[in-house]
C-alpha positions in Angstrom: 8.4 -22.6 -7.9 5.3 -22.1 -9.9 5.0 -19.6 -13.1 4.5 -17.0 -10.9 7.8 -17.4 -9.9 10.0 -14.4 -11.2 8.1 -12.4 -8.1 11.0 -14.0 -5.8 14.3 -12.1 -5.9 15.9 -15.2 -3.6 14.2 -17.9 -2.1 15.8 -17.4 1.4 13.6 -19.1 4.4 13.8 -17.8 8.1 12.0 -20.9 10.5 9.3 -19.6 13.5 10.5 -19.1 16.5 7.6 -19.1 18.4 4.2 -20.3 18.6 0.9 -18.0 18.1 -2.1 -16.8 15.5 0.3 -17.3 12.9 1.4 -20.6 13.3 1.5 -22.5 10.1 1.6 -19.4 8.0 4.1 -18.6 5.4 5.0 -14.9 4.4 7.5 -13.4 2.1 9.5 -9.7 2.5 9.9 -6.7 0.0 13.7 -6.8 -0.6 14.0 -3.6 1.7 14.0 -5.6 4.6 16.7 -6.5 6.9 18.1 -10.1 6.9 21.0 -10.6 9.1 24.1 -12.1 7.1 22.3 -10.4 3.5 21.8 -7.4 1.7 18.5 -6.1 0.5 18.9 -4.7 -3.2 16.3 -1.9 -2.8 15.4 -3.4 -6.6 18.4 -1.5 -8.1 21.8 -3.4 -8.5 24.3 -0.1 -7.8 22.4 -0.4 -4.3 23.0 -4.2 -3.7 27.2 -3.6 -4.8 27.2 -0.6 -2.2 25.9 -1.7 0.7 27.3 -4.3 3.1 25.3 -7.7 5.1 22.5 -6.7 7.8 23.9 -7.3 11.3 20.2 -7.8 12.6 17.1 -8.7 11.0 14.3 -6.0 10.9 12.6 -6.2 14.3 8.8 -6.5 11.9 10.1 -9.7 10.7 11.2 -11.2 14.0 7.7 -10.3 15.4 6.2 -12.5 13.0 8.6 -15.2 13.4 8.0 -15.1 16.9 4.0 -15.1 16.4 4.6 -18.7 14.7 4.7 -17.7 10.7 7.9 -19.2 8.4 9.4 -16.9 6.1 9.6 -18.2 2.6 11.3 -15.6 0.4 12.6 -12.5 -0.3 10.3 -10.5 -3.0 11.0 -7.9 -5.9 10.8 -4.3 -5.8 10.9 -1.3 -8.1 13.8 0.7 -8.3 14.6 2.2 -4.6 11.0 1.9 -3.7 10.4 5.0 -6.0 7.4 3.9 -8.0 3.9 2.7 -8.6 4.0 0.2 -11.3 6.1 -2.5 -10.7 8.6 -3.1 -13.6 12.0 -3.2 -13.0 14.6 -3.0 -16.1 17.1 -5.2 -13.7 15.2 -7.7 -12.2 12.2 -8.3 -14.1 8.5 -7.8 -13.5 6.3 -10.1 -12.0 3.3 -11.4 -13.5 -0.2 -9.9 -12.2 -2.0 -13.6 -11.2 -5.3 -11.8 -11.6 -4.3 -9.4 -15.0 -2.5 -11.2 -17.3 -0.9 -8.1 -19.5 -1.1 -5.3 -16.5 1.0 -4.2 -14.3 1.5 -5.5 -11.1 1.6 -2.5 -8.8 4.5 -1.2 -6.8 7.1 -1.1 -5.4 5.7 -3.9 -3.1 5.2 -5.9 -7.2 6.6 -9.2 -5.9 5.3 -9.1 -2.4 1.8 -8.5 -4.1 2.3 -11.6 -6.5 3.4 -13.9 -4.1 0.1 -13.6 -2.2 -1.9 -13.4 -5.0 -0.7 -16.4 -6.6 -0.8 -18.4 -3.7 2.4 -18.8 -3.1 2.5 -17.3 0.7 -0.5 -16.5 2.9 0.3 -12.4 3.1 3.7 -10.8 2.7 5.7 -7.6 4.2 5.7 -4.4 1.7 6.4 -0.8 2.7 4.4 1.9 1.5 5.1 5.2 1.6 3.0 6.8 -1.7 0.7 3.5 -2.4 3.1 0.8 -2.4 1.2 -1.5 -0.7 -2.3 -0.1 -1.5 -1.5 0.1 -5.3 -0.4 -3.7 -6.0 -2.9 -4.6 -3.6 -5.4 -3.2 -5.6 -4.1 -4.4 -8.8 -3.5 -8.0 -8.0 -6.6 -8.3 -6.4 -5.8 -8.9 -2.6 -6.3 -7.1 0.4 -3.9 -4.3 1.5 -2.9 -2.4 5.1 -0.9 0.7 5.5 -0.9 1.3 9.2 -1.0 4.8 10.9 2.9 6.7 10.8 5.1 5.3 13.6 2.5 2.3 14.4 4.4 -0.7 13.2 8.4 -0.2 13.3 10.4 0.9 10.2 13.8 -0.3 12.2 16.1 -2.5 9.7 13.8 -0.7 7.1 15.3 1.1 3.9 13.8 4.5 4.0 12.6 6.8 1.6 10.9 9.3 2.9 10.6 9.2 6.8 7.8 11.0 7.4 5.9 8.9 5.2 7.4 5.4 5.2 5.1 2.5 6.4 5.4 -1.0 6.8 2.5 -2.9 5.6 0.6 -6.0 4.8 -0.8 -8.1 2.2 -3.1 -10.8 2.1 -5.5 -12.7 0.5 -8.1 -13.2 2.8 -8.9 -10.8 5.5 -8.6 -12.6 8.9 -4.8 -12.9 7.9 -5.0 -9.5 7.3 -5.9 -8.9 10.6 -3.7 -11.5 12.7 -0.5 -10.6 10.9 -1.2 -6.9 11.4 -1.9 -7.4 15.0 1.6 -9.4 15.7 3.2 -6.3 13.9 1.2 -3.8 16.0 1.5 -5.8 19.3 -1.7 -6.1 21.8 -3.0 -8.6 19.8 -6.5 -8.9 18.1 -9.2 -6.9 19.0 -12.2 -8.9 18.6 -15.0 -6.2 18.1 -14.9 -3.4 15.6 -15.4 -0.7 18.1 -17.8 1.4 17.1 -16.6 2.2 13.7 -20.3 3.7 11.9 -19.6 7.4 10.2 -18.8 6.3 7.2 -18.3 9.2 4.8 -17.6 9.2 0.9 -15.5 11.4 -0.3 -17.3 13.6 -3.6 -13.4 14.0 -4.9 -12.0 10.8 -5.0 -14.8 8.9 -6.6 -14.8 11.3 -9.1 -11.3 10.8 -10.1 -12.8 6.5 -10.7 -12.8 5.8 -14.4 -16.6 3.7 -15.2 -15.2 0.2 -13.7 -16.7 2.3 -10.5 -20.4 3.0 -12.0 -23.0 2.9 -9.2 -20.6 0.9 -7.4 -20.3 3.6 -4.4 -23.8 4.1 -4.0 -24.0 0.2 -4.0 -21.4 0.1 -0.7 -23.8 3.2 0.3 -27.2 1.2 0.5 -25.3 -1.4 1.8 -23.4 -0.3 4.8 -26.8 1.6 5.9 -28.6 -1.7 5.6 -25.8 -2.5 8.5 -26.8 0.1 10.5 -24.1 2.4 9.6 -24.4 6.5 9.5 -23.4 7.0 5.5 -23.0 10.2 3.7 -21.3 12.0 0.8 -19.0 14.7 1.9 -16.7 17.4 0.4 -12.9 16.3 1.6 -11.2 19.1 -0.5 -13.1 21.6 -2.3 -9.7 23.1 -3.3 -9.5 19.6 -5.4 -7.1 16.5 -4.4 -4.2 17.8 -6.9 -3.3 20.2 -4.3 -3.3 17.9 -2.0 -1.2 15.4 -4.2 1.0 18.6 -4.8 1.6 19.0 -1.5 2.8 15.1 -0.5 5.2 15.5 -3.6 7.0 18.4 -2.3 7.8 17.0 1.1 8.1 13.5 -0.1 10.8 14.9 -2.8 12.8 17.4 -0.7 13.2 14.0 2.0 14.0 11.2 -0.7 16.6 13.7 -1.8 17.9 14.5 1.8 18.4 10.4 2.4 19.5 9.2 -1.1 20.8 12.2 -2.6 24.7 11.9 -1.6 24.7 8.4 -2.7 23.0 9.0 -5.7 25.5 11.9 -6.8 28.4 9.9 -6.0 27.3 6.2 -7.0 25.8 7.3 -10.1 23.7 4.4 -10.1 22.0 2.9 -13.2 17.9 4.3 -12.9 15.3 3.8 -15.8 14.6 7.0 -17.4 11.4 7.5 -15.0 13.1 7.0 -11.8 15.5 8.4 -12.8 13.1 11.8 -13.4 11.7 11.0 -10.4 15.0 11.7 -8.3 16.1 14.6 -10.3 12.3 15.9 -9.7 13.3 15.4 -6.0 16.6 17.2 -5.6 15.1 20.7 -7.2 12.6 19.8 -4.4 15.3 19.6 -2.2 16.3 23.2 -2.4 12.9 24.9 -2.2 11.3 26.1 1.4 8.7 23.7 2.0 7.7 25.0 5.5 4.8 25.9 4.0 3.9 22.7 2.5 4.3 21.1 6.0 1.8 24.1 7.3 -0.7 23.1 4.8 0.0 18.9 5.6 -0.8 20.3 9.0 -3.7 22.3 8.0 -5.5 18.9 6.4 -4.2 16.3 9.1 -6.3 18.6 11.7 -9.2 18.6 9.0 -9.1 15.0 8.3 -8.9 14.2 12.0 -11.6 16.3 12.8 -14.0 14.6 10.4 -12.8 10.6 11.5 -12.4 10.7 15.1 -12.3 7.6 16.8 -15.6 6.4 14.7 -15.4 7.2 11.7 -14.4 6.0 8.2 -13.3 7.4 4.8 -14.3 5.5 1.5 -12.8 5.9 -1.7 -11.3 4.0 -4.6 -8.2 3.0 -4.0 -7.2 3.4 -7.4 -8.7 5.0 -10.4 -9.6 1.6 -11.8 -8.0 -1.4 -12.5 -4.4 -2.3 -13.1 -2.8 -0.4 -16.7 -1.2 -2.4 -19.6 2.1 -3.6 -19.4 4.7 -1.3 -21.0 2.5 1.9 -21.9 4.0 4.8 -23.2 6.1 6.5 -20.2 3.5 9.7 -20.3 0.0 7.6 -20.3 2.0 5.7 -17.0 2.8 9.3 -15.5 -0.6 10.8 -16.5 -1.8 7.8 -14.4 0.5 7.8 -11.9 -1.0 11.7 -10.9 -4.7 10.2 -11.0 -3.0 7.1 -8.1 -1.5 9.5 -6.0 -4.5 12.3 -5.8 -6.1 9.1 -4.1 -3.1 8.1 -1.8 -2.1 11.1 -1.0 -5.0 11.3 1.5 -3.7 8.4 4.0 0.1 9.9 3.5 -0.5 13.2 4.5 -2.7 12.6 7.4 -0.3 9.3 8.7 -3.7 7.5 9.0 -4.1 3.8 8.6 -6.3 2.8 5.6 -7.0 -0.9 4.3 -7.5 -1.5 0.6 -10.9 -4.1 -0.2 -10.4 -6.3 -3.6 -13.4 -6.3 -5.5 -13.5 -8.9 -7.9 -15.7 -8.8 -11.6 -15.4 -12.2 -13.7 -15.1 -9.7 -17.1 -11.9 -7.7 -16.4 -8.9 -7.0 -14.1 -9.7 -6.4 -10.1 -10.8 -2.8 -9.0 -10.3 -2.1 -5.2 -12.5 -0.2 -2.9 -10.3 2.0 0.7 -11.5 2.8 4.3 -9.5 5.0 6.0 -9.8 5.0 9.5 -8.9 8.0 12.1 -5.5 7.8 13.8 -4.3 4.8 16.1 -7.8 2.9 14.9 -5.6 0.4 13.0 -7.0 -2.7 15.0 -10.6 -1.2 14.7 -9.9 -0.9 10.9 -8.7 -4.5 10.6 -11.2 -5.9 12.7 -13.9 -4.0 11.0 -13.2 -5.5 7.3 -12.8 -8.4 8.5 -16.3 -8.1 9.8 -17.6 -6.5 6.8 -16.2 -9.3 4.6 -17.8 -11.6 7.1 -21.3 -10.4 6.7 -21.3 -10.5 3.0 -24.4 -8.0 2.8 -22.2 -5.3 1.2 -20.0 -7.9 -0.8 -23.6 -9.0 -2.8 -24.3 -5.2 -3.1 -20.9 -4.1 -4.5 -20.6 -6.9 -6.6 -24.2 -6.8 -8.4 -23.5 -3.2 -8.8 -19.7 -3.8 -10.6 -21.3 -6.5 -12.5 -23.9 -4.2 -13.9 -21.2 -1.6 -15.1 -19.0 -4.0 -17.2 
């Protein structure tokens, strides 16, 4: 085990059981997974005492088994999947390969580590708020959350259903794209479709702190270069923190309606921001939030609208790059509202989105998000994978970034 280590909860191995794209590949699992004969943790000890052995393993992880990949280890996770960050008072937080002195990202930390260190070729997170994108971004790797219901959350602990994903991590982006296509089933799809409206959203890049300076203008000459159809565009004139606002309602009032029985009688042990977090959720719990679901509705009809089966969004995928270890809990929080007016775009429409590292050789990795319209998940992968490929907008992002620092 190498220093990056401490991102391995247990070092448990599953062999292939088939042959395929993956053959040869090693991936590691968020501990939220299910491993028949063990019991995932959900990062938070009171969970691992209460909860008996898996009678199955999680139908995801068989696929990839069955596509040819060995499973190498079981990863860390923040406390019940309910954070950005990636420190965990109980198990330890793992060390960002590619930020020395940040955090990792969460919840999927460990997942995120293990590929960026090296030590497995992509890895299974879930993300429901950014957990996948977030650390992806962070660590300097690429990212997937699929579209809502595409890959399956069976032998999966939830946290809020109508938001939960199972994604992907990877370093390079033709993993990316074979391990998402044995977890999506049809297998690759060797052209990108069509993909060419490609529209920046005015809101999001102006939540990115200066790491982003003429960066998205850079992508913009770039992807036109291609032959793409670019342009800015107004997502929500009303501003993203209503749409952030929105996700937390009906994310709260469901975490509360799966883990709020076990919580009041378990009492488990939480940090004092999880623990925050959850007491945010029950008072979220007893509101009406029909009308938060008619106003999810309202901007999943919007969204759609705009993307169709062609187009894509771009925005940062985080404000900029990864924050100091062990900040002050209301610089993390303040931060943590900035993350998810960004996330909250993918989680409220259920569409899939793929987070792009962008690498400067002066400070921690920034990431770049396209967001594809709904069931355009192997489109999206193939696409970035093509993108990557070409290189044209790689040279133009990275002269731009370079230029900033």
């Amino acid at each position: 085990m190498n220093e990056f280590g401490a991102y391995m909860i247990r070092s448990l191995k599953l062999a292939s059981t088939g042959r395929g794209s993956l053959t040869g590949l090693t991936f590691a699992v968020k501990d939220v997974f299910d491993i028949e004969g063990h019991v995932s943790s959900a990062g938070n000890p009171d969970w691992l005492r209460t909860h008996p052995p898996a009678g199955r393993t999680a139908p995801s992880i068989l696929a990839l088994l069955a596509e040819g990949a060995k499973m190498e280890g079981v990863t860390h996770t923040d406390k019940l999947m309910f954070s950005l960050n990636g420190e965990n008072a109980h198990y330890g937080t793992p060390i960002n390969p590619r930020a020395r002195g940040c955090i990792p990202g969460g919840s999927s930390s460990g997942s995120a580590v293990a590929v960026a260190s090296g030590s497995a070729d992509f890895a299974l997170g879930t993300d429901t708020g950014g957990s996948v994108r977030i650390p992806a971004s962070y660590c300097g790797i690429y990212g997937f959350r699929p579209s809502h219901g595409a890959i399956s959350v069976e032998g999966v602990i939830p946290l809020a259903e109508s938001f939960d994903t199972v994604g992907v991590l990877a370093a390079e982006p033709s993993v990316l794209e074979k391990a998402g296509a044995a977890l999506l089933g049809g297998g690759l799809q060797e052209e990108a479709g069509g993909l060419r409206r490609i529209r920046f959203v005015k809101e999001a890049w102006a939540l990115a702190n200066p790491r982003f300076e003429g960066l998205p203008e850079g992508w913009l000459a770039g992807l036109a270069e291609l032959g793409m159809e670019c342009e800015w565009i107004e997502l929500a004139p009303e501003g993203l923190s209503e749409w952030s606002s929105t996700f937390r309602e009906l994310q709260g009032h469901e975490i509360w309606r799966r883990h709020g029985r076990w919580i009041e009688e378990t009492k488990p042990n939480f940090a004092p921001d999880i623990a925050g977090r959850f007491e945010g959720a029950k008072i979220q719990s007893a509101k009406d939030i029909e009308d938060a679901k008619r106003r999810r509705q309202v901007i999943r009809e919007k969204v759609e609208s705009i993307l169709g089966d062609d187009g894509l969004l771009l925005i940062p995928t985080a404000p900029g790059s990864a924050p100091a270890l062990q900040l002050p809990a209301e610089r993390l929080e303040g931060w943590r509202s900035g993350v998810l007016q960004l996330t909250c775009i993918a989680g409220l429409t259920g569409l899939p989105q793929i987070q792009i590292p962008l690498d400067s050789h002066h400070e921690a990795p920034i990431g770049i998000s396209a967001i594809a319209g709904r069931g355009q998940d192997r489109k999206l992968l193939a696409w970035v994978r093509q993108l990557v490929e070409s290189r044209a907008v790689e040279l133009v992002a990275h002269s731009r970034t370079e230029s900033a620092t």
